[in-house]
C-alpha positions in Angstrom: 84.5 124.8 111.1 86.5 121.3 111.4 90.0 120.8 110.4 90.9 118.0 108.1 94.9 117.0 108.9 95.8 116.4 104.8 98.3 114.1 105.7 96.5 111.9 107.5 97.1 108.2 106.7 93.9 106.2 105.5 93.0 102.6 106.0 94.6 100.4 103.2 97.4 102.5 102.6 100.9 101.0 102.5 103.4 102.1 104.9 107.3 101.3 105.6 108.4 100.9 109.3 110.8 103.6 110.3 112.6 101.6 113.6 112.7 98.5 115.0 110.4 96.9 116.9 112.1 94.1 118.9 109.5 93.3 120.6 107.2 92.4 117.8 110.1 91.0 115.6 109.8 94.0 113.1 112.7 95.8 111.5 112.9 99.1 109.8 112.1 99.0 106.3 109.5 96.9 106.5 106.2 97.1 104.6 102.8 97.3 106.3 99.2 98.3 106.0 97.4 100.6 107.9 94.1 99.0 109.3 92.8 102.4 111.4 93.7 105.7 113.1 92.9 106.9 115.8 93.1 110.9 116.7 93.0 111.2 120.3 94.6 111.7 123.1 97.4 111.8 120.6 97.5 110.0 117.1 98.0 106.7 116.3 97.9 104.1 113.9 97.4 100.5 114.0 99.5 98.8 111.3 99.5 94.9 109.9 102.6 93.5 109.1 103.3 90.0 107.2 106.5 88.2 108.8 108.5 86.7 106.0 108.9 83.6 107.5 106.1 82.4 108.5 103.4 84.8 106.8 101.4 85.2 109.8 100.2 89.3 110.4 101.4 90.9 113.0 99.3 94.2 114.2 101.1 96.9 116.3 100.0 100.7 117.3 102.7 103.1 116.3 102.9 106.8 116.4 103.2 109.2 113.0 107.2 109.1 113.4 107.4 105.5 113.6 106.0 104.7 110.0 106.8 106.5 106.6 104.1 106.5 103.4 104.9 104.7 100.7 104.4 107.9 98.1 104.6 106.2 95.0 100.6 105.5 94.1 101.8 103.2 91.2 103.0 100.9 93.2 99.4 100.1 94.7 97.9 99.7 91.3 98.8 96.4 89.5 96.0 96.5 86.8 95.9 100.0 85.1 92.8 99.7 83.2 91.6 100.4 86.9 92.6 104.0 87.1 90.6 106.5 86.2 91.6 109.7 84.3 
């Protein structure tokens, strides 16, 4: 039998940055996307970031601690006719 981790982060899904990254110009609080996951040797997840000032993305690989997800499902949904009930 296989283990699914529930809260696993999925491609598409909007994440906030939980510390700084200096090195990438990033700061905590800041809204990204994850693009993919990877499970081994330990997990990861690489995230695309818009910088506000000059819109160009910015990709990094951060660990589950260094992102939070963005719990509020509304928020991804601008047209509700879309949802289904």
């Amino acid at each position: 039998m296989i283990a699914i981790e529930c809260n696993v982060l999925r491609a598409g899904q909007r994440v906030t940055l939980a510390r700084d990254v200096p090195q990438q110009y990033l700061s905590r609080g800041q809204c990204g996307t994850v693009c993919s996951h990877w499970f081994e040797p330990t997990p990861v997840y690489e995230v695309e970031f818009v910088c506000d000032d000059s819109g160009e993305a910015v990709r990094v690989l951060l660990g589950p601690d260094d992102i939070e997800h963005d719990h509020d499902p509304i928020s991804l949904v601008e047209d509700e006719s879309m949802l289904v009930y």
